[in-house]
mmCIF file of the N, C-alpha and C atoms, coordinates in Angstrom:
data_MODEL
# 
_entry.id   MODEL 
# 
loop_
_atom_site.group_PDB 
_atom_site.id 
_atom_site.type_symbol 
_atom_site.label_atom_id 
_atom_site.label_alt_id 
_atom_site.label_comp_id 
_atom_site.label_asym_id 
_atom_site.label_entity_id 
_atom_site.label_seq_id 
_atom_site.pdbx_PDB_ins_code 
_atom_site.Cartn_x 
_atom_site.Cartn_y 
_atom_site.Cartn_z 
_atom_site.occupancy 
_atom_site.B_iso_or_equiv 
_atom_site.pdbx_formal_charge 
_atom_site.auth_seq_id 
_atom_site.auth_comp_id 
_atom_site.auth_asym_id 
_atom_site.auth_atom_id 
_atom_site.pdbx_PDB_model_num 
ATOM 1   N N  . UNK A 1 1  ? -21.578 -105.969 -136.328 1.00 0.00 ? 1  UNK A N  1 
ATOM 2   C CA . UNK A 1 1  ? -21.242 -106.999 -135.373 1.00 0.00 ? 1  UNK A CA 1 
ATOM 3   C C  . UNK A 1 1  ? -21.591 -106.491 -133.977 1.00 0.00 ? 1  UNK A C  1 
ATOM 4   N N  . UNK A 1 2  ? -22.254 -107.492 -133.725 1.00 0.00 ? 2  UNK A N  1 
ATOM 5   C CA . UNK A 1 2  ? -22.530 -106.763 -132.107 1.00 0.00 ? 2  UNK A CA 1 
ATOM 6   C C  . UNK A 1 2  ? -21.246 -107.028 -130.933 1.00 0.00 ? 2  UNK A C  1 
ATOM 7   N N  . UNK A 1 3  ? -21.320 -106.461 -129.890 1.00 0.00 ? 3  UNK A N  1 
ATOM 8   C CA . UNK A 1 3  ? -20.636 -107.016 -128.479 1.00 0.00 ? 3  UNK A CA 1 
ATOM 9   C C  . UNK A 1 3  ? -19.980 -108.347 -128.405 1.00 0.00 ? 3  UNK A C  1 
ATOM 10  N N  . UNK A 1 4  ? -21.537 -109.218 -128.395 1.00 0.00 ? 4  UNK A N  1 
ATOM 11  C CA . UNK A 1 4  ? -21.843 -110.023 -127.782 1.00 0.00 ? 4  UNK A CA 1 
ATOM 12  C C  . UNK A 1 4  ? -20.872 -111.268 -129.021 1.00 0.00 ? 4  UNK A C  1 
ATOM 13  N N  . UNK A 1 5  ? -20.858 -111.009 -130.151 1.00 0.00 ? 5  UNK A N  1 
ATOM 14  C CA . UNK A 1 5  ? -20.357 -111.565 -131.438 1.00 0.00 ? 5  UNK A CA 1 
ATOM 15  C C  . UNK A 1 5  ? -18.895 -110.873 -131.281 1.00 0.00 ? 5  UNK A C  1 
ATOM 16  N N  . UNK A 1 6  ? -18.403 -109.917 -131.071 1.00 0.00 ? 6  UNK A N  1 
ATOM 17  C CA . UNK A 1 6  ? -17.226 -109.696 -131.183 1.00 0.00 ? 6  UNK A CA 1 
ATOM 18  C C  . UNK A 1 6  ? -16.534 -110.468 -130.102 1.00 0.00 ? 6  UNK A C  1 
ATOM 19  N N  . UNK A 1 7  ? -16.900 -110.499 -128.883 1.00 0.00 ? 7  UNK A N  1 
ATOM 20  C CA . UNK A 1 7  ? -16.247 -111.361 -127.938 1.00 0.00 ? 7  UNK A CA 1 
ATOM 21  C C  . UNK A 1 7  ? -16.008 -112.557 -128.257 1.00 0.00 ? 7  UNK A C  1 
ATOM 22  N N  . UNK A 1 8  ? -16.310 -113.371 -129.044 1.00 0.00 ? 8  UNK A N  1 
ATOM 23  C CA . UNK A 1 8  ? -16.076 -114.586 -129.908 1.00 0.00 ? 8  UNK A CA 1 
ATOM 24  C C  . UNK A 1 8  ? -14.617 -114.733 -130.635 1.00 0.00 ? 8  UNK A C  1 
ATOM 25  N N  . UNK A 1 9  ? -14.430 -113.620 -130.586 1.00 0.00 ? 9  UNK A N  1 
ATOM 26  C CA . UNK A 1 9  ? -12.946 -113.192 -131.231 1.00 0.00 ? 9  UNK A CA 1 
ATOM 27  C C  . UNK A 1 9  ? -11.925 -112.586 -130.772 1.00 0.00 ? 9  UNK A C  1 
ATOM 28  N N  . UNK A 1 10 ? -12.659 -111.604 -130.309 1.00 0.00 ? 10 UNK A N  1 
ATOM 29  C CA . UNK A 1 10 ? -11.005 -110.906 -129.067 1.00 0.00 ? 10 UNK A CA 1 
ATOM 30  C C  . UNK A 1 10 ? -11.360 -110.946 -127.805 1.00 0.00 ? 10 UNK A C  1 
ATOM 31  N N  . UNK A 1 11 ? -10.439 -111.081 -127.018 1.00 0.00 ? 11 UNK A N  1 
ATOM 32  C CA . UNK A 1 11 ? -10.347 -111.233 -125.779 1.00 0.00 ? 11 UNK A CA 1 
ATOM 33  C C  . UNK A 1 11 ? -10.512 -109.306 -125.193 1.00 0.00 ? 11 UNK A C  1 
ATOM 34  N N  . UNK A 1 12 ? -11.364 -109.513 -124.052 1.00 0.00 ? 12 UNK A N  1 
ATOM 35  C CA . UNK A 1 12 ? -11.543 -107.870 -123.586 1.00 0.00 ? 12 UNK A CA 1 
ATOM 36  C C  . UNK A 1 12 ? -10.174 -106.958 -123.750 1.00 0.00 ? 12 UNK A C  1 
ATOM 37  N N  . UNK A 1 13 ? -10.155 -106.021 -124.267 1.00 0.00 ? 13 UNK A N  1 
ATOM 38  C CA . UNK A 1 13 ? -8.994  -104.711 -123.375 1.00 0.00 ? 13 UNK A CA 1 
ATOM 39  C C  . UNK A 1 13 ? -7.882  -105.172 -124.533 1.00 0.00 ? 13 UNK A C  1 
ATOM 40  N N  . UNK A 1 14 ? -7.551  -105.786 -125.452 1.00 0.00 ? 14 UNK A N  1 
ATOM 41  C CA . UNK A 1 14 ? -6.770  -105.914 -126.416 1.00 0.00 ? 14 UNK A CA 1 
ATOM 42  C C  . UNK A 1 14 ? -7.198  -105.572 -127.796 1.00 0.00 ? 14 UNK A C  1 
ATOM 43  N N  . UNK A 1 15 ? -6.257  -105.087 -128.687 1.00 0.00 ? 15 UNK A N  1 
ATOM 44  C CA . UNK A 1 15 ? -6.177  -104.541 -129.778 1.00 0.00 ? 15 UNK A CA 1 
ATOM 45  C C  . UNK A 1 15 ? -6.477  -105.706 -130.678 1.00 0.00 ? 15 UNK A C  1 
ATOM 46  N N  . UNK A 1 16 ? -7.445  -105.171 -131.610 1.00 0.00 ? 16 UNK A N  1 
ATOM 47  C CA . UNK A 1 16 ? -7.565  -106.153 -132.909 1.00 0.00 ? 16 UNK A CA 1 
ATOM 48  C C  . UNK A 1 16 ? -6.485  -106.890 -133.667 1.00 0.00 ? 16 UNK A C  1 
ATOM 49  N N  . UNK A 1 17 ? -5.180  -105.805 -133.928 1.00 0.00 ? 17 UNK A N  1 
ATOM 50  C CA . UNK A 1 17 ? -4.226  -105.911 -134.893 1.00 0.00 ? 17 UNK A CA 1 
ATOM 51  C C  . UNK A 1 17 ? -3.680  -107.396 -134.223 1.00 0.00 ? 17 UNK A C  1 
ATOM 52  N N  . UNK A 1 18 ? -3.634  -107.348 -132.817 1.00 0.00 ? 18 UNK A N  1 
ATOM 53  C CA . UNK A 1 18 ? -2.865  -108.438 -131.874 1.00 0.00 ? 18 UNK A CA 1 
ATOM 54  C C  . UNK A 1 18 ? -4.292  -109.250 -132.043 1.00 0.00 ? 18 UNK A C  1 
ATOM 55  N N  . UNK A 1 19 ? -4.923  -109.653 -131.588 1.00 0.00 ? 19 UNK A N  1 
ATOM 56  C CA . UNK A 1 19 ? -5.595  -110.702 -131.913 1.00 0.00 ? 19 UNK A CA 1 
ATOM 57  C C  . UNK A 1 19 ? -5.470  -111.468 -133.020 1.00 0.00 ? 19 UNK A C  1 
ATOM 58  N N  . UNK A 1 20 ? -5.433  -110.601 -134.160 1.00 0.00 ? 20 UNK A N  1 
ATOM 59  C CA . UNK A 1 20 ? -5.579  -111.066 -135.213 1.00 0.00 ? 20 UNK A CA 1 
ATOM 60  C C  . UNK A 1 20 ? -3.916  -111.447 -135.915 1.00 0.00 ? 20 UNK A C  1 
ATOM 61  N N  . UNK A 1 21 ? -2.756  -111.254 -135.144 1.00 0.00 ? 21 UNK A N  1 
ATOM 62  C CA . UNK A 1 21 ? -2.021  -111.802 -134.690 1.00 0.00 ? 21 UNK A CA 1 
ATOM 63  C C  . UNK A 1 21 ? -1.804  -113.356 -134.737 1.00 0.00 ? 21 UNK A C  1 
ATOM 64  N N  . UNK A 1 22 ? -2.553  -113.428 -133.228 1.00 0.00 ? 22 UNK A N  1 
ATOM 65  C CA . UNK A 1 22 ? -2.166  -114.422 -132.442 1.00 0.00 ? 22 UNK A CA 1 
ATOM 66  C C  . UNK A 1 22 ? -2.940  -116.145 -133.382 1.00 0.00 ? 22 UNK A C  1 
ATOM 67  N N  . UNK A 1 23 ? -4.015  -114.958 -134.539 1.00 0.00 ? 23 UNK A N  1 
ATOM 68  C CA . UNK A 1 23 ? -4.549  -116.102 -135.117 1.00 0.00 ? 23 UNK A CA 1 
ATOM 69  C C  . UNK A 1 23 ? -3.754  -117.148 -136.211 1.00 0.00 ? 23 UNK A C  1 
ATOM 70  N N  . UNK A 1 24 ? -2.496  -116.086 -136.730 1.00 0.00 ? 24 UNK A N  1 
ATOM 71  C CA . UNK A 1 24 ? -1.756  -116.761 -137.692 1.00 0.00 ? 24 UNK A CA 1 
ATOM 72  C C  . UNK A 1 24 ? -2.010  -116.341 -138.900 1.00 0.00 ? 24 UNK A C  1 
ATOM 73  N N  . UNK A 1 25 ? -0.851  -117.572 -139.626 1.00 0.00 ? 25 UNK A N  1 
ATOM 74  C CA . UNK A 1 25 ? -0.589  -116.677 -141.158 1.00 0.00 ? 25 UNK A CA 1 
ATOM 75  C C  . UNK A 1 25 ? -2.198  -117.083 -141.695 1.00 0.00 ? 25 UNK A C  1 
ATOM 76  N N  . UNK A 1 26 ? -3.301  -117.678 -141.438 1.00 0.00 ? 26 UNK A N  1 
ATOM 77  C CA . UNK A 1 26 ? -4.756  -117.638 -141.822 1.00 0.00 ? 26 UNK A CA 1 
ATOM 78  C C  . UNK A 1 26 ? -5.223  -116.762 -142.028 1.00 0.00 ? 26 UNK A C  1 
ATOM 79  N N  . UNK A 1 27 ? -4.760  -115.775 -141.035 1.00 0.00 ? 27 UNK A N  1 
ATOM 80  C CA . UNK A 1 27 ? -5.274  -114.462 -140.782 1.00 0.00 ? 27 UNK A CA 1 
ATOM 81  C C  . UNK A 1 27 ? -4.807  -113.380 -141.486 1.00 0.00 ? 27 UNK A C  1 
ATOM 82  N N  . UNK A 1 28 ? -3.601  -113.536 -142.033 1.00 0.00 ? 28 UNK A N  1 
ATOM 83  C CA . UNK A 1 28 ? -2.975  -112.630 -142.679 1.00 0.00 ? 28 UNK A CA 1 
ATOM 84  C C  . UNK A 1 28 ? -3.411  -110.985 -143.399 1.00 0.00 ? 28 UNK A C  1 
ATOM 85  N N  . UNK A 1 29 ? -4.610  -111.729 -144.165 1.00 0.00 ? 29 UNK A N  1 
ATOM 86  C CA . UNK A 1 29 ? -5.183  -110.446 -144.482 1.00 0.00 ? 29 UNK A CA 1 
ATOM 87  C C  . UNK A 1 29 ? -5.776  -109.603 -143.788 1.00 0.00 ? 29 UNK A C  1 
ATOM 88  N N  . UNK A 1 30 ? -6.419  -110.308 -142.661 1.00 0.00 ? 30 UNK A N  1 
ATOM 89  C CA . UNK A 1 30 ? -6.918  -109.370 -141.622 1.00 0.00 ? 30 UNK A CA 1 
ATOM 90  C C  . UNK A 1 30 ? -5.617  -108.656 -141.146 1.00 0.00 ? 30 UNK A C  1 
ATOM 91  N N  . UNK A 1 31 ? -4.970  -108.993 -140.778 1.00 0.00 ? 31 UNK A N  1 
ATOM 92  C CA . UNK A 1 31 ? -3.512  -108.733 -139.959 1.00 0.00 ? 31 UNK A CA 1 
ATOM 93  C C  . UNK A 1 31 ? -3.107  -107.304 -141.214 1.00 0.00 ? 31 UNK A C  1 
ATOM 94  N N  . UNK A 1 32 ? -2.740  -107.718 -142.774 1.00 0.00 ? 32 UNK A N  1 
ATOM 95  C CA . UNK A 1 32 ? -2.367  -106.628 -143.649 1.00 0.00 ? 32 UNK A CA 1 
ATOM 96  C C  . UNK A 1 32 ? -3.307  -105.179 -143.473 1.00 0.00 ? 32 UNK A C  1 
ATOM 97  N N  . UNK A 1 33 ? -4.445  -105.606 -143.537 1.00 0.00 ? 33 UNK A N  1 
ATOM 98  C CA . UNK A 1 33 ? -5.310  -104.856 -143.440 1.00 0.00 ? 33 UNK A CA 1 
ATOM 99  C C  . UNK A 1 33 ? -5.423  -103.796 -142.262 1.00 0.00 ? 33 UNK A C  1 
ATOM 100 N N  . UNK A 1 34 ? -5.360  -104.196 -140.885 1.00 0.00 ? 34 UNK A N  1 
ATOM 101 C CA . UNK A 1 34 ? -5.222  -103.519 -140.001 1.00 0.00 ? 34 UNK A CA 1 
ATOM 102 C C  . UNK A 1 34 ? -3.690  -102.897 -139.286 1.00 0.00 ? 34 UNK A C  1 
ATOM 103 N N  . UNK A 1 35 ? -3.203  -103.335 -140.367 1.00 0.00 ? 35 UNK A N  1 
ATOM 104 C CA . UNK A 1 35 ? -1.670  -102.714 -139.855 1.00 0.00 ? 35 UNK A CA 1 
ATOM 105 C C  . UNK A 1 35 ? -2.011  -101.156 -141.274 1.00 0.00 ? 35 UNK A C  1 
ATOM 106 N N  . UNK A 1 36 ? -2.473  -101.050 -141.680 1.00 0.00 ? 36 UNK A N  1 
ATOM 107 C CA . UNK A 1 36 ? -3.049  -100.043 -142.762 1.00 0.00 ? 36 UNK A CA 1 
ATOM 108 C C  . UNK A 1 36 ? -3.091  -98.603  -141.918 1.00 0.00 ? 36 UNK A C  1 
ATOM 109 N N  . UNK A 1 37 ? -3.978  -99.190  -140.940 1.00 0.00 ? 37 UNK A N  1 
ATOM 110 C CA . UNK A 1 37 ? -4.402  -98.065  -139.634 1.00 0.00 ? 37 UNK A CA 1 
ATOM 111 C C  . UNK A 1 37 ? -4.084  -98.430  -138.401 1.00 0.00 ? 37 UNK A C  1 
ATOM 112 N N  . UNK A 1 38 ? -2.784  -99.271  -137.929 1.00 0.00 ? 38 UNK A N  1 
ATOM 113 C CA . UNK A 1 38 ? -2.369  -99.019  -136.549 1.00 0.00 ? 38 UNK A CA 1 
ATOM 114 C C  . UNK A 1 38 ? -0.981  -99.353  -136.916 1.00 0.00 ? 38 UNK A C  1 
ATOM 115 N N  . UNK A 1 39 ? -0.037  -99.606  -135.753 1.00 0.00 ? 39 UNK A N  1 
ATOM 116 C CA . UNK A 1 39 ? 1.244   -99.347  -135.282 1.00 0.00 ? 39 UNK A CA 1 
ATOM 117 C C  . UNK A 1 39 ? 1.518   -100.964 -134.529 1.00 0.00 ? 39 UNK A C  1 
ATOM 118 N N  . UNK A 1 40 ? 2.491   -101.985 -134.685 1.00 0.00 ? 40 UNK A N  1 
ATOM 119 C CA . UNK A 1 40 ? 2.868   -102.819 -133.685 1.00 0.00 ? 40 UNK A CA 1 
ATOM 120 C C  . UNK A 1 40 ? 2.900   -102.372 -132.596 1.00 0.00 ? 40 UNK A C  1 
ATOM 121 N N  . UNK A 1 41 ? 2.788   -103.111 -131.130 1.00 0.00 ? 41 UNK A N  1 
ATOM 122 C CA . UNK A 1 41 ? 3.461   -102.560 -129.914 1.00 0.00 ? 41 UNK A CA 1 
ATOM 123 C C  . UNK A 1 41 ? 4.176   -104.001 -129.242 1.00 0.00 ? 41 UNK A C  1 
ATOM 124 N N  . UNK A 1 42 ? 4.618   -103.438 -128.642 1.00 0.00 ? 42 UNK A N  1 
ATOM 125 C CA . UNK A 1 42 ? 4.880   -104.652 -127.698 1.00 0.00 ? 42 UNK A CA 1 
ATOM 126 C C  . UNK A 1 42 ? 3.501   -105.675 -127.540 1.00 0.00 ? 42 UNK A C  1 
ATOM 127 N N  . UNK A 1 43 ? 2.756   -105.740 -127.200 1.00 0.00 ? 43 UNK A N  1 
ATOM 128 C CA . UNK A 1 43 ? 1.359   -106.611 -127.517 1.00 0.00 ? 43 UNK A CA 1 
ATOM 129 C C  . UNK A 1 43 ? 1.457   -107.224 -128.325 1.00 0.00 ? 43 UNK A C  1 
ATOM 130 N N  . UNK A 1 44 ? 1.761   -106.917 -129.835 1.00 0.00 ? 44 UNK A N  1 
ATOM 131 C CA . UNK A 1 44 ? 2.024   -107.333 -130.636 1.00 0.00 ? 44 UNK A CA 1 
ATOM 132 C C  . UNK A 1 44 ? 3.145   -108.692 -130.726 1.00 0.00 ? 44 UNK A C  1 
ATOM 133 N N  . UNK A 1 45 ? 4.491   -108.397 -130.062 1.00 0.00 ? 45 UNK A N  1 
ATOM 134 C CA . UNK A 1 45 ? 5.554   -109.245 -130.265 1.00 0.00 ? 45 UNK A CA 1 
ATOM 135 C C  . UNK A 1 45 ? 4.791   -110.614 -129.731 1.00 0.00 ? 45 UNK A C  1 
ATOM 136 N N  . UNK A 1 46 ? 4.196   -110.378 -128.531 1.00 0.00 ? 46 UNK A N  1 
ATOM 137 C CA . UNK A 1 46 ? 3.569   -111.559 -127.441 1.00 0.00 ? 46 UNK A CA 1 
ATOM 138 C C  . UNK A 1 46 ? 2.613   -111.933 -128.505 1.00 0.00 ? 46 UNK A C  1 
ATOM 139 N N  . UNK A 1 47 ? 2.131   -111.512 -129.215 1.00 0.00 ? 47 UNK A N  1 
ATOM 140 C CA . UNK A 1 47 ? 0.577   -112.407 -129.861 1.00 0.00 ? 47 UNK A CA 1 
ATOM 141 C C  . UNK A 1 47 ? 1.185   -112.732 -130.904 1.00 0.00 ? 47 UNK A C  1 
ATOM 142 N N  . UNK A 1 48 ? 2.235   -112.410 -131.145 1.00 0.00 ? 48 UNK A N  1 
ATOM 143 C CA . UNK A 1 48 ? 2.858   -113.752 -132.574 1.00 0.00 ? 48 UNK A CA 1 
ATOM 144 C C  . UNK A 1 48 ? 3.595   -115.079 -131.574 1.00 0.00 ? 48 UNK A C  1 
ATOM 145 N N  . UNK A 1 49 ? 3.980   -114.895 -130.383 1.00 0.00 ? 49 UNK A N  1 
ATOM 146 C CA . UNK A 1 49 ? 5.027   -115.486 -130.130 1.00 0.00 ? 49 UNK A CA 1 
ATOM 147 C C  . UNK A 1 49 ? 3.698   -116.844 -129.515 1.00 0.00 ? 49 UNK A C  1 
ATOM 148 N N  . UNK A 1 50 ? 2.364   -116.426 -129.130 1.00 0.00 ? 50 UNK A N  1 
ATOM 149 C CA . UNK A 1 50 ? 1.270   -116.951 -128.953 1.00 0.00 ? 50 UNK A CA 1 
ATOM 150 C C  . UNK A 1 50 ? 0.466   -118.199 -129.905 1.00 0.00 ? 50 UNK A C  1 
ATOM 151 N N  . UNK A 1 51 ? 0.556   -117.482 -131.471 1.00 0.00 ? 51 UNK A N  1 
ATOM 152 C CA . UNK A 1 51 ? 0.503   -117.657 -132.739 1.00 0.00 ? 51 UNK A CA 1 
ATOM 153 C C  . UNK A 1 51 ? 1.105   -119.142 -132.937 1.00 0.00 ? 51 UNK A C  1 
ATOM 154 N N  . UNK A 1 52 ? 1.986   -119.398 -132.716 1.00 0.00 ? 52 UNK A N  1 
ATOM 155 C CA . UNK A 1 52 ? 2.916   -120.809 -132.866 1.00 0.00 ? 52 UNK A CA 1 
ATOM 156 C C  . UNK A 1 52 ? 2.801   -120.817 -134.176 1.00 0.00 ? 52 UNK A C  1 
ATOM 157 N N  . UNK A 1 53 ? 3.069   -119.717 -135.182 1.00 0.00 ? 53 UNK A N  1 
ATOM 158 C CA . UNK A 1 53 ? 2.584   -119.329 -136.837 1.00 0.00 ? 53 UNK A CA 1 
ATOM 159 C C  . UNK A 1 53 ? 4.290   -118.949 -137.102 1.00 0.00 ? 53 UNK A C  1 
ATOM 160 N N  . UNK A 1 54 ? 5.206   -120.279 -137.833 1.00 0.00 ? 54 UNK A N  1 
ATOM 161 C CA . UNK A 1 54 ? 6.661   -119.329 -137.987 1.00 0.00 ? 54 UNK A CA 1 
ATOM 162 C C  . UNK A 1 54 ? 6.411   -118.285 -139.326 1.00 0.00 ? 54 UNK A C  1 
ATOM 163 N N  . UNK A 1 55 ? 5.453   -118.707 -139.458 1.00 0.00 ? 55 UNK A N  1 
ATOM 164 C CA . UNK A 1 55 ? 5.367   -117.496 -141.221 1.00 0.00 ? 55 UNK A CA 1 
ATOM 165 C C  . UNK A 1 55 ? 5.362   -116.155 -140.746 1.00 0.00 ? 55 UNK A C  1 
ATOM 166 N N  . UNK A 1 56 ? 4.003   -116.440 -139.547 1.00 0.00 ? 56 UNK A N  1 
ATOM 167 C CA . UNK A 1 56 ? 3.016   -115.051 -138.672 1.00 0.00 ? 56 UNK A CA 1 
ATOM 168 C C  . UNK A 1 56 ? 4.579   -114.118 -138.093 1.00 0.00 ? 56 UNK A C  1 
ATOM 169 N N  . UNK A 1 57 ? 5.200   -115.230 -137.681 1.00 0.00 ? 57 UNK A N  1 
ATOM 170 C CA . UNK A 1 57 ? 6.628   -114.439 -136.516 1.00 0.00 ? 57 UNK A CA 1 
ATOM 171 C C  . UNK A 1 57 ? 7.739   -113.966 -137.515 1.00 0.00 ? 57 UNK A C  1 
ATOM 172 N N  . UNK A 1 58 ? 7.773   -114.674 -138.709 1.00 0.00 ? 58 UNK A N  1 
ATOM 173 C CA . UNK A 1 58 ? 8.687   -113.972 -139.362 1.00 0.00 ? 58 UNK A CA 1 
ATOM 174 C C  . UNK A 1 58 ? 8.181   -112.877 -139.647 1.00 0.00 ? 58 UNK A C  1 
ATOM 175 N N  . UNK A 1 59 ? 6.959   -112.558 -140.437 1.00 0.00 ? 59 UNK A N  1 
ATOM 176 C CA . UNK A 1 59 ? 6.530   -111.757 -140.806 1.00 0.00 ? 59 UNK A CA 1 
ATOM 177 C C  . UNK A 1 59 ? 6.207   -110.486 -139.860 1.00 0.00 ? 59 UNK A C  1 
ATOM 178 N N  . UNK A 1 60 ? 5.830   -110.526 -138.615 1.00 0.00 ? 60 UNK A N  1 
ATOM 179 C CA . UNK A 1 60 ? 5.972   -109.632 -137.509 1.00 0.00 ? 60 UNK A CA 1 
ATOM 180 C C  . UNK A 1 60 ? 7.364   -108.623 -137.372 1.00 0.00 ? 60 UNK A C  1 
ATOM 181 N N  . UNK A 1 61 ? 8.165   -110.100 -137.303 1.00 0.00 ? 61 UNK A N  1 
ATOM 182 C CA . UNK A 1 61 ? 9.043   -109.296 -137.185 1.00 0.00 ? 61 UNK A CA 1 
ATOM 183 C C  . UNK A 1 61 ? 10.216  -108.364 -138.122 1.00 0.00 ? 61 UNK A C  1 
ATOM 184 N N  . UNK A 1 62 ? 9.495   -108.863 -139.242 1.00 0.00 ? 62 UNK A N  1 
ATOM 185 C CA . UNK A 1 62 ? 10.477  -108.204 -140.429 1.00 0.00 ? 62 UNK A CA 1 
ATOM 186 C C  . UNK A 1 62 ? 9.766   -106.262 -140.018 1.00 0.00 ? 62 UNK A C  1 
ATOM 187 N N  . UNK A 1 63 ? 8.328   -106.875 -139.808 1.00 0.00 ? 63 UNK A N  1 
ATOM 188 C CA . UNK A 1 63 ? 7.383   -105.381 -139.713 1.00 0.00 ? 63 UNK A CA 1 
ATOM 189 C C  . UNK A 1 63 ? 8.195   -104.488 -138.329 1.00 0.00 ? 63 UNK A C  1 
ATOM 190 N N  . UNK A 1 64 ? 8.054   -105.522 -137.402 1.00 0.00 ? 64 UNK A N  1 
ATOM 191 C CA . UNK A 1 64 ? 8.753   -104.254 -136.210 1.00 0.00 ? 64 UNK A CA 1 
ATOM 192 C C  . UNK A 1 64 ? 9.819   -103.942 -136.327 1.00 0.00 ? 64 UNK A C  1 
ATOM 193 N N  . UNK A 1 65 ? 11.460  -104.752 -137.230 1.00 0.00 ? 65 UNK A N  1 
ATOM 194 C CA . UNK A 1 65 ? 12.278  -103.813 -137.417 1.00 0.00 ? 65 UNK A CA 1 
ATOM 195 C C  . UNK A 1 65 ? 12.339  -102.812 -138.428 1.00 0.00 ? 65 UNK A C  1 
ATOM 196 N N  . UNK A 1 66 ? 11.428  -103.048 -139.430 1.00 0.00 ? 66 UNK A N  1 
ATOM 197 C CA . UNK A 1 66 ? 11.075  -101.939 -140.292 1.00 0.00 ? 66 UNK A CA 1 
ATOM 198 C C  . UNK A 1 66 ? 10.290  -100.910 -139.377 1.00 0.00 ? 66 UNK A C  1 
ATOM 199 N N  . UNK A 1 67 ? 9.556   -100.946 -138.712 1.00 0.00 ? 67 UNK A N  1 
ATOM 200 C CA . UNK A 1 67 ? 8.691   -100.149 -137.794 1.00 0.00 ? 67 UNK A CA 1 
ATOM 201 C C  . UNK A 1 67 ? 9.777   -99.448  -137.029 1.00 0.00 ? 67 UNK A C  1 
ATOM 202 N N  . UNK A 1 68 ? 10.493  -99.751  -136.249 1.00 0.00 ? 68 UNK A N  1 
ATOM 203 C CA . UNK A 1 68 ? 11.524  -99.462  -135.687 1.00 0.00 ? 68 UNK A CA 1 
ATOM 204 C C  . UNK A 1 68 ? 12.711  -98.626  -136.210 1.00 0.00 ? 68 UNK A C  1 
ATOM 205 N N  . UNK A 1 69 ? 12.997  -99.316  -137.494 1.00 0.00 ? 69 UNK A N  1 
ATOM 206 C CA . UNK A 1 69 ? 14.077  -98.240  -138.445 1.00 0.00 ? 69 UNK A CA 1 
ATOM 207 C C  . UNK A 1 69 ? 13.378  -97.037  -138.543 1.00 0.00 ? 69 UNK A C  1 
ATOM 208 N N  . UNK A 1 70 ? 12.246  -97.333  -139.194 1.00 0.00 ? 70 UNK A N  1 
ATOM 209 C CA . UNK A 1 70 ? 11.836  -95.772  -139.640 1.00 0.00 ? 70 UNK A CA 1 
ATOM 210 C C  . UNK A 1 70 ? 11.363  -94.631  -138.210 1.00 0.00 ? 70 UNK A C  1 
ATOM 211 N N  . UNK A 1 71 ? 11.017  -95.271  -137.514 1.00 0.00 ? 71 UNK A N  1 
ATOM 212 C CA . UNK A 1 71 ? 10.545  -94.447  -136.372 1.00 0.00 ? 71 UNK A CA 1 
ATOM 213 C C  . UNK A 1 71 ? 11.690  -93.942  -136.134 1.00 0.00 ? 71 UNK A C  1 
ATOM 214 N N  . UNK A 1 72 ? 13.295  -94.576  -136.246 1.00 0.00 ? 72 UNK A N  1 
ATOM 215 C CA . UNK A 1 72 ? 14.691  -94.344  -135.747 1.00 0.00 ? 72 UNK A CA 1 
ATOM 216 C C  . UNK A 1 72 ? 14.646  -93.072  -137.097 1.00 0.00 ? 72 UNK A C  1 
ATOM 217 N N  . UNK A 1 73 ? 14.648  -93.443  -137.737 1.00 0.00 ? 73 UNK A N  1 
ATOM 218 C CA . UNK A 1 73 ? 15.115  -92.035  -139.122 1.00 0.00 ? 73 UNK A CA 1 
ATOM 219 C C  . UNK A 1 73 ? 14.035  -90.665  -138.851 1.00 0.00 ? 73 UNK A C  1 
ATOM 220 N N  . UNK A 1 74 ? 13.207  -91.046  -138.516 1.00 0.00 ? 74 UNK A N  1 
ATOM 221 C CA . UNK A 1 74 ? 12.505  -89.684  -138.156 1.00 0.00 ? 74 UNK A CA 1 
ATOM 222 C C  . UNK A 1 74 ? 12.819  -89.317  -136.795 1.00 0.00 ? 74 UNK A C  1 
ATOM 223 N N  . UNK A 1 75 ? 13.173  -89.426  -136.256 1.00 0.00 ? 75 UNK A N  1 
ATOM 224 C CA . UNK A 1 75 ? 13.943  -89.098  -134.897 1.00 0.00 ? 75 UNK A CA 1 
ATOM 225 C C  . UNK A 1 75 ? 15.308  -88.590  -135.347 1.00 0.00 ? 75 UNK A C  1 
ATOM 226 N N  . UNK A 1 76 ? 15.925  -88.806  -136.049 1.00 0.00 ? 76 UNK A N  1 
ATOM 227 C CA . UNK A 1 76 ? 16.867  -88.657  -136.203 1.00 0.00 ? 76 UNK A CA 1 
ATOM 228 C C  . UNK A 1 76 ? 17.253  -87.055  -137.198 1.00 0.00 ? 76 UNK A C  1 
ATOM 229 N N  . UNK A 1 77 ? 17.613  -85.875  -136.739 1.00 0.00 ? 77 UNK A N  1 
ATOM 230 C CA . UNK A 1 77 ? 17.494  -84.532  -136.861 1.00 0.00 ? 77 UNK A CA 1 
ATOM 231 C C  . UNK A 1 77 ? 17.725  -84.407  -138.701 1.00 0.00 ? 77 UNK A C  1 
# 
């Protein structure tokens, strides 16, 4: 894919995982797929809330408090 073709899809200076986000539960597999090899961030919360997808937002967010627990248990001595 070139540049010029990827810009068709994400907006400059943002993460794939969030784009592909903001596209909805359509997207899903892209979305499964790249959560494989990255992390939610805050970016993330905003590109579901973008999404107008209640499947996409449930599903986000079941991931960031699971994301969140476990990051809490490994922190935790």
């Amino acid at each position: 894919m070139t540049d010029e073709e990827a810009e068709k899809y994400f907006e400059q200076g943002t993460r794939a995982i969030n784009e592909a986000i903001k596209k909805g539960i359509m997207w899903e597999s892209q979305v499964d797929l790249l959560l494989q090899y990255t992390k939610l961030d805050e970016e993330s919360l905003n590109a579901v809330q973008e999404s107008n997808d209640p499947l996409m937002l449930d599903k986000i967010r079941r991931l960031w408090d699971l994301q969140k627990n476990m990051s809490n248990e490994c922190d935790t001595p």
